[in-house]
C-alpha positions as CSV (number, residue, x, y, z in Angstrom):
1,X,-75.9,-217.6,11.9
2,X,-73.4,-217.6,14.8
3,X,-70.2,-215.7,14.3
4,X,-69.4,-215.5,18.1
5,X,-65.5,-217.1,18.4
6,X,-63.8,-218.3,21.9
7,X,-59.9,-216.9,21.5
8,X,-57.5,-217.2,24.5
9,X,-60.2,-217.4,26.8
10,X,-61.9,-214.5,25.6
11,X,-65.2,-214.5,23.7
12,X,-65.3,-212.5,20.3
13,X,-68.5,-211.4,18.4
14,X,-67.1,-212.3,14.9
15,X,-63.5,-213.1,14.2
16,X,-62.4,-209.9,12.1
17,X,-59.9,-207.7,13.3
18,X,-57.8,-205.0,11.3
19,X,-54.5,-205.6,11.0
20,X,-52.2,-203.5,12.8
21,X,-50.7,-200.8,10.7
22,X,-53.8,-200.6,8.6
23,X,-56.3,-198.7,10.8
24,X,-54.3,-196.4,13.1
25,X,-54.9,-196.4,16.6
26,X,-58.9,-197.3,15.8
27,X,-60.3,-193.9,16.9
28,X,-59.7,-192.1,13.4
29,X,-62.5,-194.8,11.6
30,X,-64.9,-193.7,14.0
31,X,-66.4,-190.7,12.3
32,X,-66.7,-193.4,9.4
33,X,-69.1,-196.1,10.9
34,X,-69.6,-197.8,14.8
35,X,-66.3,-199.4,14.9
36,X,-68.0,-201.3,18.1
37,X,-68.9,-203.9,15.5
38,X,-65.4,-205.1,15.3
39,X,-64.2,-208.4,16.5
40,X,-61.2,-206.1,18.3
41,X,-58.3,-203.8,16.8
42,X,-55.0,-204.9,16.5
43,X,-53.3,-201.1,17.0
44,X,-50.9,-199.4,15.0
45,X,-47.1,-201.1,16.2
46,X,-45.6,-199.4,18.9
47,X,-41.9,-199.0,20.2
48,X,-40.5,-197.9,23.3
49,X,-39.1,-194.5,21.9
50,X,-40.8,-193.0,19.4
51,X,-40.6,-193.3,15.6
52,X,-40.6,-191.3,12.8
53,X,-40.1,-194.3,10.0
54,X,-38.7,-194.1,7.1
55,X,-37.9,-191.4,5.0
56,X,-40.7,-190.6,1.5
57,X,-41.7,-191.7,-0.8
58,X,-42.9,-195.3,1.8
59,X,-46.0,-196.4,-0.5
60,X,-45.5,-198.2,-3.9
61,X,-48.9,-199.9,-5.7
62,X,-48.6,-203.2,-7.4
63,X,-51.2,-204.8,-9.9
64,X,-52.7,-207.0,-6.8
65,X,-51.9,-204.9,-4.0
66,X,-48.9,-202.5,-3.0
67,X,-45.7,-202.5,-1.3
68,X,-45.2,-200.2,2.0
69,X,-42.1,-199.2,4.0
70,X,-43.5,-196.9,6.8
71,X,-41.0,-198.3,9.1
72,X,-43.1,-198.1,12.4
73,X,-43.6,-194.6,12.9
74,X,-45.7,-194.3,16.0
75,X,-45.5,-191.9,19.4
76,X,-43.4,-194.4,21.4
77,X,-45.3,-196.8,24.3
78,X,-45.8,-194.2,27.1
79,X,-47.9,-191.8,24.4
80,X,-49.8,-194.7,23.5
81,X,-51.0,-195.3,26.7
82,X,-51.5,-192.5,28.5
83,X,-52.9,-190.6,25.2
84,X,-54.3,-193.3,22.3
85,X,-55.7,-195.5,24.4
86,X,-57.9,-193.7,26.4
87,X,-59.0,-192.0,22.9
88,X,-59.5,-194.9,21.6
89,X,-61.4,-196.2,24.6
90,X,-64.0,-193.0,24.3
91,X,-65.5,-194.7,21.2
92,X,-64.5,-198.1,21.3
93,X,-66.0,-200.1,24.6
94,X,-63.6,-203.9,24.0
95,X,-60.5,-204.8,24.6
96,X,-57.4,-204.2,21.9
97,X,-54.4,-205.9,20.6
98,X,-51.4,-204.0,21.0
99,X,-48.8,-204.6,18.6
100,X,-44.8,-204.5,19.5
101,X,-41.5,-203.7,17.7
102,X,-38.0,-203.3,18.8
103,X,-34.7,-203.0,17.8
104,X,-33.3,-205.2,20.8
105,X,-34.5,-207.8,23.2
106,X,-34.6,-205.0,25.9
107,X,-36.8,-203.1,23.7
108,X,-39.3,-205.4,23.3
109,X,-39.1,-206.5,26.8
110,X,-39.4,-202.9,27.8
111,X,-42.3,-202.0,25.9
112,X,-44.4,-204.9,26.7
113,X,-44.3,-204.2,30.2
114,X,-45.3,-200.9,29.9
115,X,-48.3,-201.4,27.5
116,X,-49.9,-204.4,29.4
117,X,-50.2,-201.8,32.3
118,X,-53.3,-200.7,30.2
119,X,-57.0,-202.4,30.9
120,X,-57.5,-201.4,27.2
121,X,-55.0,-204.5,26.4
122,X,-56.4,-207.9,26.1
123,X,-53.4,-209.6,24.5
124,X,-49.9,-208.4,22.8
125,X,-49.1,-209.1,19.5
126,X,-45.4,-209.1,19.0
127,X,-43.8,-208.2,15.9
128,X,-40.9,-210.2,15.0
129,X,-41.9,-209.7,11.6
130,X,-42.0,-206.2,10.2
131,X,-39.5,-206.2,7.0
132,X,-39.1,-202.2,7.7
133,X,-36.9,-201.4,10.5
134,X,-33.1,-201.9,10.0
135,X,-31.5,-204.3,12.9
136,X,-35.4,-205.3,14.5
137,X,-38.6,-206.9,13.4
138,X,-38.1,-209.2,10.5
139,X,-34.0,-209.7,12.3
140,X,-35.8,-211.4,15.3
141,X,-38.3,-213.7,12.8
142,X,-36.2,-215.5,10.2
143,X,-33.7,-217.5,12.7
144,X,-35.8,-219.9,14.6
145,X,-33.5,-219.9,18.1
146,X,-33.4,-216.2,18.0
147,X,-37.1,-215.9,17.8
148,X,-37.2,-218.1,20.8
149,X,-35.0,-216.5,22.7
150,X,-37.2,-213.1,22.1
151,X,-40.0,-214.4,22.8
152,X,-39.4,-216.8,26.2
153,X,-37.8,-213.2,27.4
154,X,-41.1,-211.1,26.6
155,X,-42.9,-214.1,28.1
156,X,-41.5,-213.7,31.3
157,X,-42.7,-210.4,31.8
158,X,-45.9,-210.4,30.0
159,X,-49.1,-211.2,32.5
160,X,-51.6,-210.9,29.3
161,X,-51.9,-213.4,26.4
162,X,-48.9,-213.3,23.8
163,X,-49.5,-213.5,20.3
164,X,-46.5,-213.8,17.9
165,X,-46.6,-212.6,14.9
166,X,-44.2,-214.3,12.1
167,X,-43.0,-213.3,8.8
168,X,-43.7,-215.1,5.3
169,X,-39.7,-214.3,4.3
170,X,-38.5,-217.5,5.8
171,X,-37.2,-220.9,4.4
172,X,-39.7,-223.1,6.6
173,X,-43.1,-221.5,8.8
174,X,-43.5,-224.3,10.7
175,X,-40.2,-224.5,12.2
176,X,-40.2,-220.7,13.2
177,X,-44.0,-221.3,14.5
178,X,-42.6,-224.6,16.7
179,X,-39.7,-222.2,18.2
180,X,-42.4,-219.4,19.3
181,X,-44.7,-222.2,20.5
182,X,-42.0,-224.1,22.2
183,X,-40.7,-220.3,23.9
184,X,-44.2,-219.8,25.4
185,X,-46.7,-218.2,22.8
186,X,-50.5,-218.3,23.6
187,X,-51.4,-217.7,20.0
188,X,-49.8,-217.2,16.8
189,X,-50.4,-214.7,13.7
190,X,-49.2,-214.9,10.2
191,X,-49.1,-214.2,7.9
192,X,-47.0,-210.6,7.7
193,X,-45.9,-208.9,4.5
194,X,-43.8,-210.4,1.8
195,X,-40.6,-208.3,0.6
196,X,-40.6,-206.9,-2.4
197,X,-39.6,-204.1,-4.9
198,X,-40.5,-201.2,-7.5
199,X,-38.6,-199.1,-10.1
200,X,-39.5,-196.2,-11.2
201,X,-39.0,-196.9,-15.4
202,X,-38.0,-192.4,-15.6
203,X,-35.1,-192.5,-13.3
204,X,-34.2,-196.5,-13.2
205,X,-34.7,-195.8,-9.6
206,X,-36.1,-197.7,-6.7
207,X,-39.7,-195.9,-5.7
208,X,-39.3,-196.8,-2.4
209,X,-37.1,-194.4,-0.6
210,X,-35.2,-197.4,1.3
211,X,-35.7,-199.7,-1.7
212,X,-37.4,-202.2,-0.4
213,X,-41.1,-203.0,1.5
214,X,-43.7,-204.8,2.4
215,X,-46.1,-206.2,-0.4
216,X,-49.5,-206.9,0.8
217,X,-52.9,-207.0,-0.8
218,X,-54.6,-209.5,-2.7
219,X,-51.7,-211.2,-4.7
220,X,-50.4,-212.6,-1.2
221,X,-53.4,-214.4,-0.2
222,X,-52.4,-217.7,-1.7
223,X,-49.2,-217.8,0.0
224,X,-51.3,-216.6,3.4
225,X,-53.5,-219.7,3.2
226,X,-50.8,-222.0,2.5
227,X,-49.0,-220.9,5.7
228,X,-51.7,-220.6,7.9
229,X,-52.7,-224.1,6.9
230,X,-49.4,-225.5,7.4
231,X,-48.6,-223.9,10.9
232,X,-52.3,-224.5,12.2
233,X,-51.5,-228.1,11.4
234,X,-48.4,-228.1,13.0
235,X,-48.8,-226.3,16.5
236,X,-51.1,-226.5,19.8
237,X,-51.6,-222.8,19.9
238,X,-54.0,-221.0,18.2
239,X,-54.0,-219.0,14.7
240,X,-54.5,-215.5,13.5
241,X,-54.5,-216.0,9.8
242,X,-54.4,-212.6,7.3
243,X,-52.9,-211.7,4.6
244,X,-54.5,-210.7,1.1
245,X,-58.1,-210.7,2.6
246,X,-61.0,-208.6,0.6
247,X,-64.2,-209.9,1.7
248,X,-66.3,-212.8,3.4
249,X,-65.8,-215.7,1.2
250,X,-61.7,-215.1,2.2
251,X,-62.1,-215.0,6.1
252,X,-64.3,-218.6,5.6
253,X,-61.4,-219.8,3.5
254,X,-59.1,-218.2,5.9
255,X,-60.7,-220.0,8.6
256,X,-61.1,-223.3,7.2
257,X,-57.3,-223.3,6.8
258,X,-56.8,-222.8,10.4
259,X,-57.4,-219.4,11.5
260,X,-59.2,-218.8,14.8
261,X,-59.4,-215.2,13.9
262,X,-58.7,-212.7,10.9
263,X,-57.1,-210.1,10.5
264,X,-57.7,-207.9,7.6
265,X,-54.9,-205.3,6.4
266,X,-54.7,-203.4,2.8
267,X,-57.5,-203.7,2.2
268,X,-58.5,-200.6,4.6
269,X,-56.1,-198.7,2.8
270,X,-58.2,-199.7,-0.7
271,X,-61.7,-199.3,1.6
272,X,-62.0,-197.8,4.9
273,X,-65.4,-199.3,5.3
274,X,-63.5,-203.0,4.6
275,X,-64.3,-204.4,7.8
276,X,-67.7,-202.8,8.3
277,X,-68.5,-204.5,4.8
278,X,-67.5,-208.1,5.1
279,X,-68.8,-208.3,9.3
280,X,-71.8,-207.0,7.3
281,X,-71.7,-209.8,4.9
282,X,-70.7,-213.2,7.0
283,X,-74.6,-213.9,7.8
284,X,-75.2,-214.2,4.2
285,X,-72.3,-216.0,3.3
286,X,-72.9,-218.2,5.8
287,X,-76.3,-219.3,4.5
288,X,-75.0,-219.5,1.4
289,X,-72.7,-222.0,2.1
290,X,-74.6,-223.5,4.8
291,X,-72.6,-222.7,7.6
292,X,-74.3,-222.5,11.2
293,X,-71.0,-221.2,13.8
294,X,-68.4,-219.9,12.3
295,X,-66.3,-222.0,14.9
296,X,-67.2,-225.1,13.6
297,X,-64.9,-224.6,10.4
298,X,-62.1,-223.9,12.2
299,X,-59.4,-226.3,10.6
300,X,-62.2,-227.7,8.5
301,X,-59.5,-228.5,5.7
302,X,-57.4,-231.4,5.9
């Protein structure tokens, strides 16, 4: 069974990635297992000053999966590089994803030129679609000529492969995956967290300190393979698809919707070994359903 996947020019040993956010900076799952089984990392987002998110509570649960409003805390861009990286780089030997927020154009422009500066960095993922951070993220991802504009700037300055990453909390995917496409995207990544809400049934209150969050988790998935399948159907570039995924049987269906690669994300909040266990499990899956390289079912639904 082959899971080896060519992405961007770059040869992966099986397509699964954890979703930035999800797994930190990498390093802290080492103690757990050999994280050097993973198809990369997509690192925990990164802006040019540092964060300290949003104020508690930030973590609501759900029936299929929970809602999150962390808000991006990380150590700012120069502490990722000259401090996680090389941390990260002790115990894991491949390249990374580096994921980027910002506030403003000159943000994101700023902080992508200073991460691709590290060898660690295969590719940027930019986040135009965290629904967390007042006035950036999700502000840049739901108007299709503002996304452009963001990301033909970053393009300009970014030497590595650009990823975009889009949010779910639009009217139409396709026509915010044509505008990145159009601005100069090597690759695109969807799907990102859906808004949504808790209340707290003692004080009629919101759980979430800022009200609202991310849901991700299993209940999303449906939506996740709907819009991986539209955009991969619609663009020239190719696909991260996540959202919802558990186990192996997901990233095959994942993958026959479109998706290159796949990323999985709550699910290492549920299970820390989640990656380990379905990287673990492909082979036999494949057999099962008679599956020889993973890259032939790229797109294998029509």
């Amino acid at each position: 069974m082959d899971t080896k996947i060519k992405f961007l020019g770059k040869e992966f040993k099986n397509p699964i990635i954890p979703a930035s956010g999800t797994f930190g900076f990498g390093y802290e799952f080492a103690d757990l297992y050999d994280i050097n089984i993973l198809g990369s990392i997509s690192i925990k987002g990164t802006t040019l000053e540092p964060r300290y998110g949003n104020p508690l509570p930030r973590i609501a649960e759900c029936p299929s999966g929970l809602i999150n409003s962390i808000g991006l805390q990380n150590p700012g861009v120069d502490k990722v590089v000259s401090e996680e990286l090389p941390k990260l780089d002790k115990v894991y030997k491949d390249q990374i994803i580096a994921n980027v927020g910002g506030h403003s154009l000159y943000e994101y422009v700023e902080t992508v030129k200073r991460v691709i500066k590290s060898d660690k960095v295969f590719a940027v993922e930019l986040n135009i679609s965290c629904p967390n951070v007042q006035g950036g993220g999700m502000a840049f991802g739901v108007d299709p000529d503002t996304a452009h504009d963001l990301v033909k700037a970053v393009k300009e300055v970014c030497t590595k492969p650009l990823i975009v990453k889009l949010s779910p909390n639009v009217t139409d995917i396709v026509k915010m995956a044509k505008a990145v496409e159009a601005a100069g995207a090597d690759a695109i990544s969807l799907i990102n967290t859906l808004v949504g809400m808790r209340i707290n049934l003692k004080t009629g209150q919101p759980i979430i300190a800022v009200k609202k969050g991310g849901y991700s988790g299993p209940g999303i998935l449906p939506v996740a393979i709907r819009m991986v399948y539209e955009v991969s159907h619609a663009v020239n570039v190719p696909v991260i698809g996540m959202g919802g995924i558990s186990n192996a049987y997901e990233v095959i269906e994942m993958m026959m919707a479109g998706a290159s690669l796949v990323m999985v994300g709550a699910e290492n909040l549920v299970n820390p070994y989640a990656c380990r266990d379905i990287i673990e499990d492909l082979p036999r899956v494949m057999k099962e359903l008679q599956i020889e390289n993973l890259s032939d079912i790229i797109g294998k639904a029509k």
